[in-house]
Residue frames as a rotation matrix with the C-alpha (Angstrom) as fourth column:
UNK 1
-0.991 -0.131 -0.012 -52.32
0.047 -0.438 0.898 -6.70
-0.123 0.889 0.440 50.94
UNK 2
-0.001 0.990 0.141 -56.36
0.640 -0.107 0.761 -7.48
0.768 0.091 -0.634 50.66
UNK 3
0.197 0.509 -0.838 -56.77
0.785 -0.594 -0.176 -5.70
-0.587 -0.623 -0.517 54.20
UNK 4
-0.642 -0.545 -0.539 -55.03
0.134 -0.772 0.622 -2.52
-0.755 0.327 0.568 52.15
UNK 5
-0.843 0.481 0.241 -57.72
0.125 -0.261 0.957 -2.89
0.523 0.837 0.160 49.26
UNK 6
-0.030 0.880 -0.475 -60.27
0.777 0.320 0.543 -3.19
0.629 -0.352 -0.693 51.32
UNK 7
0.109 0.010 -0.994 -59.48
0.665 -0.744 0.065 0.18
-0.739 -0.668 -0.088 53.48
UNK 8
-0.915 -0.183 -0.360 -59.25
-0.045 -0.840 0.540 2.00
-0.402 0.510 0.761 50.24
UNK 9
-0.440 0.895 0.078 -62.51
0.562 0.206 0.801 0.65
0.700 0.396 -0.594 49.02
UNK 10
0.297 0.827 -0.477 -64.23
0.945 -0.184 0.270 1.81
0.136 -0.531 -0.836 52.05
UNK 11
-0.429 -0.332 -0.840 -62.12
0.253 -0.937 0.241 5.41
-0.867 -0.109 0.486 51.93
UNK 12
-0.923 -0.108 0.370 -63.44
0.374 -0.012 0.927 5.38
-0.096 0.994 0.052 48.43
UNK 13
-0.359 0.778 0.516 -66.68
0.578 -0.249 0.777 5.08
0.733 0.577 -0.360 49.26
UNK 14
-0.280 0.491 -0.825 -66.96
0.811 -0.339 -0.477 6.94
-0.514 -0.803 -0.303 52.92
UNK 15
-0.867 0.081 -0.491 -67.96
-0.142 -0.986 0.089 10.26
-0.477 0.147 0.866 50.75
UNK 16
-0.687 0.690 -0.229 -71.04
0.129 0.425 0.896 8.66
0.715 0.586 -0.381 49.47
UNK 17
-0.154 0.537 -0.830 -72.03
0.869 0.473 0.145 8.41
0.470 -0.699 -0.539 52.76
UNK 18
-0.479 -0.308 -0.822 -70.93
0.775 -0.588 -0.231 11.13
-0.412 -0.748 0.521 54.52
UNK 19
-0.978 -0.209 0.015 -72.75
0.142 -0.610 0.779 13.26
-0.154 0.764 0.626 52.04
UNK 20
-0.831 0.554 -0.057 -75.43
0.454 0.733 0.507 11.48
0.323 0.395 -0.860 51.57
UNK 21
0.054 0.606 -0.794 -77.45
0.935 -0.310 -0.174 13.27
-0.351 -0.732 -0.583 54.55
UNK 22
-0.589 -0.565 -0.577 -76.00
0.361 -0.823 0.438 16.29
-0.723 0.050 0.689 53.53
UNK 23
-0.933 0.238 -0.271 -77.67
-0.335 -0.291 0.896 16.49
0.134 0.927 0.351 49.83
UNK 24
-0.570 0.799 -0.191 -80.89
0.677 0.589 0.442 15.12
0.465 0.123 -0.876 51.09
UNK 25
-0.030 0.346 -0.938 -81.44
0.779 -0.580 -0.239 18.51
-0.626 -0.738 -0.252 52.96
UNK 26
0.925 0.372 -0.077 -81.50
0.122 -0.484 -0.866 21.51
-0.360 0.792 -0.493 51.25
UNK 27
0.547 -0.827 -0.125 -77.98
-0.466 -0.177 -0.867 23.24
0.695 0.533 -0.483 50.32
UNK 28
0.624 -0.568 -0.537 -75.40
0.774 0.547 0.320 21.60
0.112 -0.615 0.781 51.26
UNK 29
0.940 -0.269 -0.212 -72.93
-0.132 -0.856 0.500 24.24
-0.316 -0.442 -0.840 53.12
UNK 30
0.924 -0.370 -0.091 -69.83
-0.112 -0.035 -0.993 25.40
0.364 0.928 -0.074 51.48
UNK 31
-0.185 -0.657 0.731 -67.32
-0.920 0.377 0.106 24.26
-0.345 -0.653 -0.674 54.42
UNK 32
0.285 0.394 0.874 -69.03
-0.168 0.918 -0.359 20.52
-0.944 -0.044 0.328 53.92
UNK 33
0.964 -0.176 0.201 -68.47
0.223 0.113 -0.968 21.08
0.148 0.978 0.148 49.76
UNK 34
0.047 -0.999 -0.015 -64.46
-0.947 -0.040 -0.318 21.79
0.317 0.030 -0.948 50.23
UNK 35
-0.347 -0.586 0.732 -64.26
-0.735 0.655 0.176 18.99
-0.583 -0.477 -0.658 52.78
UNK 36
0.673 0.230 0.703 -65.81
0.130 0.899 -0.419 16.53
-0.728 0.373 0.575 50.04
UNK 37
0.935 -0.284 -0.214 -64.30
-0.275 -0.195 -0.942 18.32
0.226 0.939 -0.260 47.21
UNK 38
0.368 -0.753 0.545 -61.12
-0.868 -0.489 -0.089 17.53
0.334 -0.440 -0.834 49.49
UNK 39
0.309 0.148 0.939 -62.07
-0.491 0.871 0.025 14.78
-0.814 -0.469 0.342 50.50
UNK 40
0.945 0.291 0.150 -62.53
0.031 0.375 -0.926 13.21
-0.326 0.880 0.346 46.91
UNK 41
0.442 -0.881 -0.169 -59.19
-0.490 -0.080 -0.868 14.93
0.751 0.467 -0.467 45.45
UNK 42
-0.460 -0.655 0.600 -56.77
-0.820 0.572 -0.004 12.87
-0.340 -0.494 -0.800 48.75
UNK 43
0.282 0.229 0.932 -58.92
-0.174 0.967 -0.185 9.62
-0.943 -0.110 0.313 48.00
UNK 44
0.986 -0.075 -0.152 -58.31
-0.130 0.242 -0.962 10.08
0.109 0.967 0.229 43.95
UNK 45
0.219 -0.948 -0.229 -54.58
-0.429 0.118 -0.896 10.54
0.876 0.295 -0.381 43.81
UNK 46
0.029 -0.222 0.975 -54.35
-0.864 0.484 0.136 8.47
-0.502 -0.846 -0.178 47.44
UNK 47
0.587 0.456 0.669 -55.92
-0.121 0.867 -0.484 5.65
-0.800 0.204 0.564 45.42
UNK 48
0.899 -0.431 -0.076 -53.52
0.091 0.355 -0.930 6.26
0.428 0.829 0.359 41.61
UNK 49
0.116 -0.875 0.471 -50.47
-0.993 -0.116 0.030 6.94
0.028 -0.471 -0.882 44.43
UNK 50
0.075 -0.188 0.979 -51.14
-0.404 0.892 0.202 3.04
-0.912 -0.411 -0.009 45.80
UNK 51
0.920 0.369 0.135 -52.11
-0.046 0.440 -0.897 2.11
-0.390 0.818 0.422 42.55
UNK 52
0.854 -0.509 0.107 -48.89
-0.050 -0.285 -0.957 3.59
0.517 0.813 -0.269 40.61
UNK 53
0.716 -0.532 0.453 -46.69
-0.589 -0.111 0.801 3.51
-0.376 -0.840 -0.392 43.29
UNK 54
0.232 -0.659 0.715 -45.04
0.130 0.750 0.649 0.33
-0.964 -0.058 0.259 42.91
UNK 55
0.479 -0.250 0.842 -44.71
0.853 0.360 -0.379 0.78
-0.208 0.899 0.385 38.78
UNK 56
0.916 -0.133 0.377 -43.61
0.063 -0.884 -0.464 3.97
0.395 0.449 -0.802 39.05
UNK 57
0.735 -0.436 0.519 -41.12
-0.478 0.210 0.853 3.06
-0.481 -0.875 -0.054 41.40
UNK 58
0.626 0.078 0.776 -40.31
0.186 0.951 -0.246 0.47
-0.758 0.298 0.581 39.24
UNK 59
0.746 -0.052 0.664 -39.81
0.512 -0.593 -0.622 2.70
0.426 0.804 -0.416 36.24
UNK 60
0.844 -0.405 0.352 -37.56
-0.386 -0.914 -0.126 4.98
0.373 -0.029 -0.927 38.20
UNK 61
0.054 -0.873 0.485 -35.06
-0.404 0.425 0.810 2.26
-0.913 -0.240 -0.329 39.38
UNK 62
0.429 -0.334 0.839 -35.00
0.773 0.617 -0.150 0.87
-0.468 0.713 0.523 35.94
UNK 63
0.765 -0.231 0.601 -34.18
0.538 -0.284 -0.794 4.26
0.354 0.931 -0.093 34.84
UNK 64
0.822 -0.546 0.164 -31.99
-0.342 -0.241 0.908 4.96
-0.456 -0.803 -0.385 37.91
UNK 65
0.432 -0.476 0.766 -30.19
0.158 0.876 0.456 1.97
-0.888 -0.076 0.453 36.63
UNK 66
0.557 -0.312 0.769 -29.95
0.795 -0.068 -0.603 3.04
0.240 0.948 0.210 33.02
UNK 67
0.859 -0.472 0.200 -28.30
-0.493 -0.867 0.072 6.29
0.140 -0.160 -0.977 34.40
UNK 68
0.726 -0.407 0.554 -26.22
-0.481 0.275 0.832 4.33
-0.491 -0.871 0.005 36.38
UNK 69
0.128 -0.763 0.633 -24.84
0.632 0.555 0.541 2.21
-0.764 0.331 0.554 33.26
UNK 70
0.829 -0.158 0.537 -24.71
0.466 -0.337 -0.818 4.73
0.310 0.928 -0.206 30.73
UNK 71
0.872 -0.380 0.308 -22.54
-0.441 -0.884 0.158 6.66
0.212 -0.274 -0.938 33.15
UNK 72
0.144 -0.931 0.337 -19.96
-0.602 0.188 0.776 3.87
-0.786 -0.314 -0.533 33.87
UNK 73
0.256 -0.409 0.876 -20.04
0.948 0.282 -0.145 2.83
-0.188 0.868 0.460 29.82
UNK 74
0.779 -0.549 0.302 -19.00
-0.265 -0.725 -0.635 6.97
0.568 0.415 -0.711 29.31
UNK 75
0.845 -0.467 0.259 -16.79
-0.453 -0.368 0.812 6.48
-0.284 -0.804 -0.523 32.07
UNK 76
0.468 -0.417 0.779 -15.33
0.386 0.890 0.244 3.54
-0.795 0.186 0.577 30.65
UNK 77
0.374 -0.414 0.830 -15.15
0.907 0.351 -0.233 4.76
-0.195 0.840 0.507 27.34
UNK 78
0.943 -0.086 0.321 -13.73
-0.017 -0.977 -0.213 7.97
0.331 0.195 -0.923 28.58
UNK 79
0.650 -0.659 0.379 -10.98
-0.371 0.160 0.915 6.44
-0.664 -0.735 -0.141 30.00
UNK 80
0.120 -0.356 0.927 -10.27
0.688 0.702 0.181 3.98
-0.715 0.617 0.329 27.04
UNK 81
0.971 0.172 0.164 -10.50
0.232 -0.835 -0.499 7.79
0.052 0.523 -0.851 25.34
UNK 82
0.867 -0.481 0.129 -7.53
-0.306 -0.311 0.900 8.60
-0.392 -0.820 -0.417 27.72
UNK 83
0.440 -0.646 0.623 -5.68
0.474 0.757 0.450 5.59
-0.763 0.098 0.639 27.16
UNK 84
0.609 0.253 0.752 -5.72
0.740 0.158 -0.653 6.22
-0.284 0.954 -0.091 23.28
UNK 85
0.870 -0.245 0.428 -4.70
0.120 -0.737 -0.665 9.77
0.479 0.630 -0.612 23.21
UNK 86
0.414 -0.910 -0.004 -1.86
-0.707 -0.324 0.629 9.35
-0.574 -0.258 -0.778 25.63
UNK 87
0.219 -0.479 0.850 -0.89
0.393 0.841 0.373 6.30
-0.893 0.252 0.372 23.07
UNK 88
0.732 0.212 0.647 -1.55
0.648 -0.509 -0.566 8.53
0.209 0.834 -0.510 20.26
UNK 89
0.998 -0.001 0.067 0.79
-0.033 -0.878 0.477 11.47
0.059 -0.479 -0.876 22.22
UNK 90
0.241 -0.859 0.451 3.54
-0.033 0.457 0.889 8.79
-0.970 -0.229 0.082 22.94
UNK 91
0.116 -0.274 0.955 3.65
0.839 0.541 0.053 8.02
-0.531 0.795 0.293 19.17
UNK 92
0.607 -0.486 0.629 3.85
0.363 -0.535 -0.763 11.38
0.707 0.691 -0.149 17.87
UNK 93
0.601 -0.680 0.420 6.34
-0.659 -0.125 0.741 12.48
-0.452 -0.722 -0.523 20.80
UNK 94
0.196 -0.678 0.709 8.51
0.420 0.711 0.564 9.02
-0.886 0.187 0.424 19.09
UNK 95
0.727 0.591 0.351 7.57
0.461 -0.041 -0.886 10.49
-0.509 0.806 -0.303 15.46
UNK 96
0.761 -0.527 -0.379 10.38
-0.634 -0.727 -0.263 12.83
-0.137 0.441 -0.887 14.95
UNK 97
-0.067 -0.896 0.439 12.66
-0.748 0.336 0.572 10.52
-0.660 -0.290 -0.693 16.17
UNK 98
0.241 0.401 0.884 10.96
0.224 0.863 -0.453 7.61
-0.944 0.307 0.118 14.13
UNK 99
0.990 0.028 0.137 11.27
0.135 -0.446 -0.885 10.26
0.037 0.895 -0.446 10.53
UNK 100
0.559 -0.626 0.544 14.72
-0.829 -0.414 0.375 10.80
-0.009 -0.661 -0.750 11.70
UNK 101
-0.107 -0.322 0.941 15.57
-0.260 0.922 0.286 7.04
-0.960 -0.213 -0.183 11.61
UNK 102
0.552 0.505 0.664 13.92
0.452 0.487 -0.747 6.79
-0.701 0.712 0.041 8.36
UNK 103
0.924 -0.341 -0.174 15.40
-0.359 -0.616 -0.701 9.39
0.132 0.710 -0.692 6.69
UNK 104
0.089 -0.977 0.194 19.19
-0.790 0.050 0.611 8.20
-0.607 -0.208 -0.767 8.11
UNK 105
0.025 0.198 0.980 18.02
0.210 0.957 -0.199 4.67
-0.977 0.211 -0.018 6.57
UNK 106
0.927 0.346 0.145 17.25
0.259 -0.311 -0.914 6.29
-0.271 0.885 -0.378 3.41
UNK 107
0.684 -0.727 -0.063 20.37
-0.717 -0.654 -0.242 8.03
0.135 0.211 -0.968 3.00
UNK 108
0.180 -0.721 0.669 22.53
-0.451 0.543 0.708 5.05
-0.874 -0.429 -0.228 3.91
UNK 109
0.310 0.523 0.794 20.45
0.166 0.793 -0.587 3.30
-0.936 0.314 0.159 1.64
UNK 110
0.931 0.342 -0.128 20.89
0.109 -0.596 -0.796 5.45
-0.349 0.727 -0.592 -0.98
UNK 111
0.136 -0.982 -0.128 24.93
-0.903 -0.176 0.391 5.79
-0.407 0.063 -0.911 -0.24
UNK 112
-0.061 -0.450 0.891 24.87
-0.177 0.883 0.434 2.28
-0.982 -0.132 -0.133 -0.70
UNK 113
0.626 0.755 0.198 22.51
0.505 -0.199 -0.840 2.28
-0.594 0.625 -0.506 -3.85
UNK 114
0.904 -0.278 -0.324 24.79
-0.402 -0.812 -0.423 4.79
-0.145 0.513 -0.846 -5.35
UNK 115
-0.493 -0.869 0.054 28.08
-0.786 0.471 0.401 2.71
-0.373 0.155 -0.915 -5.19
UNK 116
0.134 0.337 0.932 26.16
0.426 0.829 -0.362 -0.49
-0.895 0.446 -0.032 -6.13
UNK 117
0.685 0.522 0.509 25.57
0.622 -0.054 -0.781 1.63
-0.380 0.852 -0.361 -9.60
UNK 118
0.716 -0.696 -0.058 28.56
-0.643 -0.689 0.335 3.42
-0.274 -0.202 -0.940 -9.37
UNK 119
-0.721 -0.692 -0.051 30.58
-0.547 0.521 0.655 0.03
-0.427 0.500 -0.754 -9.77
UNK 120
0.279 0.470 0.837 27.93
0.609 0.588 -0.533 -1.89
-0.743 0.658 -0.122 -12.04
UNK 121
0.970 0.199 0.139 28.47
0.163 -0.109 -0.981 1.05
-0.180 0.974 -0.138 -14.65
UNK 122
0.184 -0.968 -0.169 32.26
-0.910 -0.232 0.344 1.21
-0.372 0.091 -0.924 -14.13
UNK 123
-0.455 -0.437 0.775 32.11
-0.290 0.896 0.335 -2.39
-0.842 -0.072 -0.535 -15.18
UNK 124
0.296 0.954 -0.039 30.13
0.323 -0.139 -0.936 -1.85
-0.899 0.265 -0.350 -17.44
UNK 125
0.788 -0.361 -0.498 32.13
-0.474 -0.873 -0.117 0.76
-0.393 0.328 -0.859 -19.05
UNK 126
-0.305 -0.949 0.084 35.17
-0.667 0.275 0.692 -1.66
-0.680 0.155 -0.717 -18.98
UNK 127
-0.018 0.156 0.988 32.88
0.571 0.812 -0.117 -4.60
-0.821 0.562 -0.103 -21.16
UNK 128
0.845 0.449 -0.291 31.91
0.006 -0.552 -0.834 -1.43
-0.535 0.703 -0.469 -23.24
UNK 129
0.718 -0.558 -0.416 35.44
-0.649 -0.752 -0.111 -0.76
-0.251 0.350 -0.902 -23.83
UNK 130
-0.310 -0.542 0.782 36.70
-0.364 0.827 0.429 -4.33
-0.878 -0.152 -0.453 -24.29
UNK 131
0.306 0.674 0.672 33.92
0.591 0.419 -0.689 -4.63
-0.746 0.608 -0.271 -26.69
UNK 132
0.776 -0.219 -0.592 35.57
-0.376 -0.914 -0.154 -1.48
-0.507 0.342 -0.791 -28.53
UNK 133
-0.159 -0.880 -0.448 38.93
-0.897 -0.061 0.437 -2.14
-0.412 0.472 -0.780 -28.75
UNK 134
-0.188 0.098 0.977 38.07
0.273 0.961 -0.044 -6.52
-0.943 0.258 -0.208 -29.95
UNK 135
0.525 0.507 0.684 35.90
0.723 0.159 -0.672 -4.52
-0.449 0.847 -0.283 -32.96
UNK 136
0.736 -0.423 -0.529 38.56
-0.622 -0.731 -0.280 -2.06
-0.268 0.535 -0.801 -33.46
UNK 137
-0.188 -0.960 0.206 40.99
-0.777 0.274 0.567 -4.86
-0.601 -0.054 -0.797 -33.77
UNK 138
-0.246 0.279 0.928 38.80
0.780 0.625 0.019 -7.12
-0.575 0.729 -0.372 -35.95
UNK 139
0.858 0.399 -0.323 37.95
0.091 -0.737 -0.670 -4.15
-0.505 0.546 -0.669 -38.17
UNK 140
0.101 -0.978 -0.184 42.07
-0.814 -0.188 0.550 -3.34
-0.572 0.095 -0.815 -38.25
UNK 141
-0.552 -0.687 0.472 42.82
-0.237 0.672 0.702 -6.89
-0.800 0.275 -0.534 -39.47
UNK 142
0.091 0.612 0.786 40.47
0.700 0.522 -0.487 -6.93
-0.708 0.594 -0.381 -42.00
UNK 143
0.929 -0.090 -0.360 41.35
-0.262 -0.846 -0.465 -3.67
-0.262 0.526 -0.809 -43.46
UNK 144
-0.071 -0.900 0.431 45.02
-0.349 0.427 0.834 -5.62
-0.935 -0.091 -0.344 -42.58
UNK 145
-0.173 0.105 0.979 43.49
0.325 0.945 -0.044 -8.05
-0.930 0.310 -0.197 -45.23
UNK 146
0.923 0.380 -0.058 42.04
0.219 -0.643 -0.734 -5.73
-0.316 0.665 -0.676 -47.39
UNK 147
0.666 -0.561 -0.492 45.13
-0.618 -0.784 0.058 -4.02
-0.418 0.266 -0.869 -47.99
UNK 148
-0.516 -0.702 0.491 47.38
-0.174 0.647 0.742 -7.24
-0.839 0.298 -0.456 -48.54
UNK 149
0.311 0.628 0.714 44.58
0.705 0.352 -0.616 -8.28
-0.638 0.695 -0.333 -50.90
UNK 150
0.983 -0.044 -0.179 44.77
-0.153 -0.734 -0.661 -4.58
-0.102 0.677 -0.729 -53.00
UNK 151
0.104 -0.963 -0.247 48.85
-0.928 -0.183 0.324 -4.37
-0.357 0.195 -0.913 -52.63
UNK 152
-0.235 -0.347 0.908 48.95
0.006 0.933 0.359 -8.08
-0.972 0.090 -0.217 -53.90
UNK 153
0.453 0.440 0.775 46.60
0.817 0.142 -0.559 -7.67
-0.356 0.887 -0.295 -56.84
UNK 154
0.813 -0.205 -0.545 48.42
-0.272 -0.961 -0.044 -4.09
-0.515 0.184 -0.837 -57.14
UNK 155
-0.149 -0.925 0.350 52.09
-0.413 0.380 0.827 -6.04
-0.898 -0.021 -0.439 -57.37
UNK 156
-0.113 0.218 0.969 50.27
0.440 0.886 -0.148 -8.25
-0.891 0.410 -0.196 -59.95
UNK 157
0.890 0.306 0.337 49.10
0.455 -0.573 -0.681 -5.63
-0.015 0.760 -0.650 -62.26
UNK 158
0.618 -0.598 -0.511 52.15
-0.720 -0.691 -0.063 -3.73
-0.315 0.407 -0.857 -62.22
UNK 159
-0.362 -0.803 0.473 54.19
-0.284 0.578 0.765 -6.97
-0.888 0.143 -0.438 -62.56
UNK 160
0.215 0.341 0.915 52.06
0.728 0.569 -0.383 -7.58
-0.651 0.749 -0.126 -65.34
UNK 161
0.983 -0.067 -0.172 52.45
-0.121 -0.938 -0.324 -4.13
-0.140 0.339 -0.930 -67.04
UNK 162
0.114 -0.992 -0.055 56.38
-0.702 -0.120 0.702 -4.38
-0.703 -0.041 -0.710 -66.38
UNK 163
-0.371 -0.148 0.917 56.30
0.240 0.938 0.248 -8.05
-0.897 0.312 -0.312 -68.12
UNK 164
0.439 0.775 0.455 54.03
0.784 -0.082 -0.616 -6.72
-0.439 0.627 -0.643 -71.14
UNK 165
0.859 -0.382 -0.340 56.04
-0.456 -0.874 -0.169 -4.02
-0.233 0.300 -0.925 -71.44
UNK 166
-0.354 -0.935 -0.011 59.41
-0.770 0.285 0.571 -5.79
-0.530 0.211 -0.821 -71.52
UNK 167
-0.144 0.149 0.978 58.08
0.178 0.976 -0.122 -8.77
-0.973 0.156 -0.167 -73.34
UNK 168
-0.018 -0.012 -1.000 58.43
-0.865 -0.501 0.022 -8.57
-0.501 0.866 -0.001 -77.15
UNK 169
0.834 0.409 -0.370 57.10
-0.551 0.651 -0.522 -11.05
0.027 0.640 0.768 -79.98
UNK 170
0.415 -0.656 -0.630 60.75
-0.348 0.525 -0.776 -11.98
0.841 0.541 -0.011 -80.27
UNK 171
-0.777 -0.572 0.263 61.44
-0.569 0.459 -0.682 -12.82
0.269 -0.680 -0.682 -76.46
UNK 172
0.328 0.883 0.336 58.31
-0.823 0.442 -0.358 -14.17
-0.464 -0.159 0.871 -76.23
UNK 173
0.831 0.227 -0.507 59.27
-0.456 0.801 -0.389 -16.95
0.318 0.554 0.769 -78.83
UNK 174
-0.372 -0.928 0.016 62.95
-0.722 0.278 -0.634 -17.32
0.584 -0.248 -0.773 -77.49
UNK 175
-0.373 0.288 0.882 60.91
-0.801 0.381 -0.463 -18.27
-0.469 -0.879 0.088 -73.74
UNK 176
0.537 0.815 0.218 58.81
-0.778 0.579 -0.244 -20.49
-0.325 -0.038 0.945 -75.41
UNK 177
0.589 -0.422 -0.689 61.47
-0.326 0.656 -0.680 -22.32
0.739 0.626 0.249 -77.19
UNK 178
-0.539 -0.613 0.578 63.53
-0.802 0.163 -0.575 -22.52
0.258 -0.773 -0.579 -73.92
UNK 179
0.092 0.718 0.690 60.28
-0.975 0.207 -0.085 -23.65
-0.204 -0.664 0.719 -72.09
UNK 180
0.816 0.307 -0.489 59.40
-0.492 0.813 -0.312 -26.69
0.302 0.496 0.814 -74.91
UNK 181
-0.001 -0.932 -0.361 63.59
-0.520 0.309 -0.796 -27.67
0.854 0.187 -0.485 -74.77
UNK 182
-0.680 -0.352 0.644 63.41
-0.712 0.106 -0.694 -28.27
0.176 -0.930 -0.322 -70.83
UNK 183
0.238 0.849 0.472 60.67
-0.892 0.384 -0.240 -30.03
-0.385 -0.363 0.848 -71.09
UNK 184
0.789 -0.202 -0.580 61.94
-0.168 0.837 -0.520 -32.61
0.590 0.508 0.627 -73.81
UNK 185
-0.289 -0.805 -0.518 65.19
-0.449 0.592 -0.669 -32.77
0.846 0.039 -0.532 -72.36
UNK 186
-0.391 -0.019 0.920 63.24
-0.864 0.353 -0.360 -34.21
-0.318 -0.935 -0.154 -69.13
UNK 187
0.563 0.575 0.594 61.07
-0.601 0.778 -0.184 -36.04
-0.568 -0.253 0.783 -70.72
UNK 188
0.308 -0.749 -0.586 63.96
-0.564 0.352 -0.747 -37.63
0.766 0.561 -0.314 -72.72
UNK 189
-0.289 -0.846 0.447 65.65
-0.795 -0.047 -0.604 -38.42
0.533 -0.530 -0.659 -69.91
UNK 190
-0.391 0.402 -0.828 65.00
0.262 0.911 0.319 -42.04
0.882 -0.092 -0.461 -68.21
UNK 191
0.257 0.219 0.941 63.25
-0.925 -0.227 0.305 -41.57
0.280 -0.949 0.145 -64.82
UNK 192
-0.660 -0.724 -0.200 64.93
-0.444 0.591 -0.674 -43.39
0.606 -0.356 -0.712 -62.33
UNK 193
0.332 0.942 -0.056 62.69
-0.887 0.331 0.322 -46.16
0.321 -0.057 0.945 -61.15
């Protein structure tokens, strides 16, 4: 590695020399200017080639490398793309069949659902109508009651009316004299004791 710096140093400077004679005369001849001007331009970019070489190098396998993994993380995640949409393909391909199940479920559900409530309100229907006829039959016997009550108090008033009517000042006193008689002739009478 030093011998290498050291042969570019002295390539660096052999146009100094080689010139040197040249420019100390009069013109220097325009074959002699190319081969310096020539000279000069292979030793410059000879010299940022060695120079850059190795980082540029450097630089292009690190970005070799970054090609290298970006292309097997698309690959990757073109594959794991793949995967997806043929999982994604399989599931609607199942889908019809899957809405299809659901919908049979539903309907079952629904058959069932529909008898459940079908006998809840027939049973329903029968407390409704138990409850009916109990308050048509307590309603009945109380009107029962009612009516014995009116035809009793009815019986009364007319038996009174009949009794008022047939009663006169002079059976009136007869009864009463009966009444008073039975009564003395008990209490007359020893009680057996």
């Amino acid at each position: 590695m030093r011998q290498k710096r050291q042969a570019l140093v002295v390539l660096a400077l052999l146009p100094l020399f080689a010139f040197a004679s040249a420019e100390e005369g009069s013109h220097p001849s325009v074959l002699s200017d190319l081969l310096g001007k020539t000279l000069n331009f292979l030793l410059l970019f000879g010299g940022l080639t060695y120079v850059l070489a190795k980082p540029a190098r450097a630089f292009l396998e690190r970005l070799t490398e970054e090609v290298r993994k970006t292309l097997a993380e698309a690959s990757s995640s073109k594959e794991e793309a793949d995967r997806k949409l043929e999982s994604i393909r399989e599931r609607l391909a199942g889908l019809s069949e899957e809405a299809l199940r659901i919908r049979a479920a539903g309907e079952s559900s629904g058959q069932k659902d529909k008898a459940r409530i079908s006998d809840l309100a027939a049973r329903e229907a029968e407390k409704i109508k138990a409850m009916a006829r109990e308050e048509i039959e307590a309603r009945a016997q109380a009107s029962r009651r009612e009516l014995r009550s009116y035809a009793a108090e009815l019986a009364v008033s007319l038996a009174r009316s009949r009794i008022e009517h047939r009663l006169t000042p002079e059976l009136q006193t007869r009864l009463i004299d009966e009444s008073i008689d039975i009564l003395g002739k008990q209490h007359a009478e020893p009680s057996p004791g």
